[in-house]
Phi, psi and omega in degrees: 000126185302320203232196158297322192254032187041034171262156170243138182297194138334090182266121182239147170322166148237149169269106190257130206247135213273350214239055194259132193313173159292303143350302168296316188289335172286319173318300202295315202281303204293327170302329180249012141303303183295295167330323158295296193312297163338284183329297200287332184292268192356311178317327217272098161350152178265156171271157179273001146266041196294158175223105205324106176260195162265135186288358212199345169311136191099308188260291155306349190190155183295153191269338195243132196329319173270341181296298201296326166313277196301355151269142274013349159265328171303341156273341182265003163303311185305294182336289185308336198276324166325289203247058193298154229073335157104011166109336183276119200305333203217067156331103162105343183247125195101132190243161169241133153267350197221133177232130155240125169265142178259181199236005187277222194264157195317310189281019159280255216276353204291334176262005123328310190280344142311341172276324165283330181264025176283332182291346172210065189270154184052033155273164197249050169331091192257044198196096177236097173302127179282015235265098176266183158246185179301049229261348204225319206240349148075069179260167166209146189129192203243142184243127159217149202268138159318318182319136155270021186181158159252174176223148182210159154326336182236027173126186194262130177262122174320132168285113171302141193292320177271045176259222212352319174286357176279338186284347182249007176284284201222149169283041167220009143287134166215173148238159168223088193307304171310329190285324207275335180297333195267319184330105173295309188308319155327281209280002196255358194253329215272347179275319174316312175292317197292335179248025168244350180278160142290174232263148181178149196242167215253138140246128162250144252152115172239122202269124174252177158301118179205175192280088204292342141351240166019275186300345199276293165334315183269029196231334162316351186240358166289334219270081130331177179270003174246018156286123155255135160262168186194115176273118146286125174192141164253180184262224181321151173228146173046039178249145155317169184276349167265340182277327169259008165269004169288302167301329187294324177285346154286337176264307177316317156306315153340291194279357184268332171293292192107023188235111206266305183314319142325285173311324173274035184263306176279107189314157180041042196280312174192152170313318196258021188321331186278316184307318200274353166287296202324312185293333175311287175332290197303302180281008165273341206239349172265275202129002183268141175266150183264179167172129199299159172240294202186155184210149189192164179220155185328311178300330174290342194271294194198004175240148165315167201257345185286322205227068233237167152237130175284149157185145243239173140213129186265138171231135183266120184250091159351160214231348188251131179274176181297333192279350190302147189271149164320288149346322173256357169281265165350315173320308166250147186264163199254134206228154200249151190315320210281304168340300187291326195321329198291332206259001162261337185286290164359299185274295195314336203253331175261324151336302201288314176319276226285336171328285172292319184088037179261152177260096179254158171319151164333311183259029193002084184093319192303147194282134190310312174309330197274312186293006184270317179340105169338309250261313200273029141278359178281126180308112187215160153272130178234141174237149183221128193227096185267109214221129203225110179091344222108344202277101181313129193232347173166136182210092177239137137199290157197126159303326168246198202270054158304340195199162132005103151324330177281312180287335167279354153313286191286359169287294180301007179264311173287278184351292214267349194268337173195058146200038155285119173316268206329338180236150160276177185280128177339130189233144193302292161297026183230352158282351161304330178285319193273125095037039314177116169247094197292131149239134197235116210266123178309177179272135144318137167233165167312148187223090171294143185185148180312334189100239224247184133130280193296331176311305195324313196263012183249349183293140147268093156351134193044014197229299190281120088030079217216138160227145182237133173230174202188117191039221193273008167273174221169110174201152171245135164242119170295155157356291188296343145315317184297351173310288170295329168256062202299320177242131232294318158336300184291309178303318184270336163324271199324301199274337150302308197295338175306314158329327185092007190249179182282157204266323171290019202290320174300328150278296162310343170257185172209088190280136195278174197222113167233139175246155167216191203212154185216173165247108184257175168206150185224152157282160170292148160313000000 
């Protein structure tokens, strides 16, 4: 985006007099002398303690310092007053590992990006990964900066020492002084953090096309319990405003879904398409769930309605809190996109095993090397979830930590391909249609509440897992049920009546409750 409000101005033609003066022609050389000297400087190797400044301070955000403190606490008042509580569906449970923001200029986009970063003001982050896009030089691969620092109005933020250390993990790391020197998406996010963070240091990485997958991966050995990740990006651009709120709610369903394919599917979904897959990937492979904080498009804020930009701010939540001991964190394993891919190749190859009526190797197919992993000797709850057309076709698996993740793959895989009661049994010509999903579950913990009011408001949409029992009845619906059942009323009808119970059994009664939280994976459709 070109200005604060991603619009570029107006560009008029100039008129040239058929006549040029000696005067103009001296204009004309010393301009294009000053046009060299700019170039080369520009050009110009960084000192190696350079230090990154800001670029945009004055146009996108106020350059001075007490102005700009005090518009950013005057927006996260406005957050708080909005959203009491500080923005987060669930007080006090729950952690955010992932934040999206939007970059345009500060009277736009600034109260949004105050919704978001209220959800995790005073934490103790010592670590926030960046992830922007390519907005001036159309470079592709991953930019990681030379700086030892960023600078802002509102002080220096530290380069964390392994932003440097990515160039030598993988070639799809690189630098590019130009792209970085200029780059708005960074720097337009980093005052919003500093003044809701305690001291904390920077990867910042600016993204061209590439694969996320990939970049999620090489990024997996970063995510500690004290790291944020934070994508900048708005959504739609220069559509009306009812034309872009449709389309924002379509990219919006996408990350909220976790379905990165979707999202590149809709042109012009956001400037930051690339970032927020990477971020997909990374919270598929984590186990984190999103859930909108707040959406607004240029036209509510400070711009005309004809011609708007969207933005969004999404927060990602984690099954664990920060204070949680290591120990009980270990307890479920944490698994990377290439992980899960083995452990979806696994339930297929071993469904297709039983199929044929083959004595296949122990890792039925799987390269023997992926499946030695150490990560699949941890004992977890797994679910295998087979789906036709969109359809359900079979969903069995163990709430708890019984067995080997690899063995509780393939059980639960012959389980759900032919011994779900509800279905018949898996037939040779119905595994080419169906869709095979791995879940991989955290330990149930107890969920105390008040009885139906207070169940409503401790529950998270999209983030929990739940099972509820009452006498002798029993039923679970994972996480990915809140697709369909948005509201937690409705969520819990439904999981009584599966329970075998009155769909109010959760509000007249007071049914023990435990939530867990998972990491799925799916094949593509």
């Amino acid at each position: 985006m070109g200005n604060a409000t991603g619009n570029r101005p107006a560009m008029r033609r100039p008129s040239y007099s058929t006549s040029i003066d000696m005067f103009q022609i001296m204009r004309l050389i010393a301009f294009c002398v000053l046009s060299t000297w700019l170039t080369a400087a520009a050009s110009e190797e960084p000192p190696a303690e350079w230090i990154r400044p800001p670029a945009w301070a004055g146009q996108f955000y106020p350059a001075e310092a007490a102005a700009l403190a005090r518009t950013i606490d005057d927006l996260l008042a406005q957050a708080r007053h909005e959203v009491p509580g500080g923005g987060t569906p669930a007080p006090g449970v729950g952690v955010v590992r992932a934040l999206v923001l939007p970059h345009a200029g500060i009277v736009y986009s600034g109260a949004v990006a105050a919704h978001g970063v209220q959800a995790v003001a005073g934490h103790p982050y010592s670590r926030v990964i960046l992830l922007g896009p390519d907005h001036r030089v159309g470079l592709r691969g991953a930019v990681v900066s030379r700086a030892v620092a960023y600078r802002t109005p509102l002080g220096k933020i530290p380069l964390d020492g392994d932003a440097a250390r990515l160039l030598e993990r993988s070639a799809l790391f690189s630098i590019a002084d130009a792209a970085e020197r200029q780059e708005h998406s960074i720097e337009v996010v980093l005052p919003f953090l500093q003044r809701v963070l305690p001291r904390f240091n920077l990867v910042p990485l600016i993204l061209g096309p590439v694969d996320p997958i990939v970049i999620a991966e090489a990024l997996a050995p970063l995510l500690g319990e004290t790291t944020l990740v934070t994508v900048s990006t708005d959504l739609s651009h220069f559509l009306p405003a009812e034309a872009a709120r449709e389309k924002d709610r379509r990219t919006i369903d996408a990350i909220l879904a976790l379905d990165g394919e979707a999202l590149a599917r809709i042109p012009g979904s956001a400037c930051g398409a690339v970032p927020l897959q990477v971020l997909i990937a990374m919270a598929r492979g984590a186990g984190w769930q999103p859930v909108l904080l707040h959406y607004a498009n240029s036209g509510d804020t400070a711009g005309d309605r004809d011609r708007v930009v969207g933005y969004a701010a999404i927060a990602f939540y984690g099954d664990l809190p920060m204070s949680a001991s290591r120990s009980e964190s270990l307890q479920t394993p944490r698994l990377t996109p290439s992980q899960g891919r083995q452990l979806l190749l696994l339930a297929r190859r071993t469904i297709a095993a039983a199929l044929t009526r083959e004595s296949p190797a122990s890792n039925n197919g799987v390269p023997a090397a992926a499946l030695d992993d150490p990560v699949f000797d941890k004992a977890c709850g797994t679910f295998v979830t087979l789906t036709d057309g969109g359809q359900l076709r079979g969903c069995i698996g163990n709430l708890h930590a019984s067995t080997a993740l690899r063995e509780g793959v393939r059980e639960n895989a012959l389980n759900a391909a032919f011994r779900d009661p509800r279905f018949h049994p898996l037939k040779p010509e119905d595994l080419e249609r169906v869709v095979i999903e791995v879940s991989v579950l955290s330990v149930p913990q107890p969920l105390a509440h008040q009885g139906g009011e207070d169940l409503l408001q401790r529950l998270r949409p999209g983030v929990d897992g739940v099972i509820l029992r009452q006498g002798g009845h029993s039923a679970t619906f994972l996480p990915q049920v809140w697709q369909q059942l948005p509201r937690p009323a409705d969520f819990l009808s439904q999981l009584c009546r599966k329970a075998g119970l009155p769909g109010d059994a959760w509000r007249s009664g007071k049914p023990e409750i435990m939530t867990y939280q998972v990491q799925y994976f799916h094949e593509a459709p």
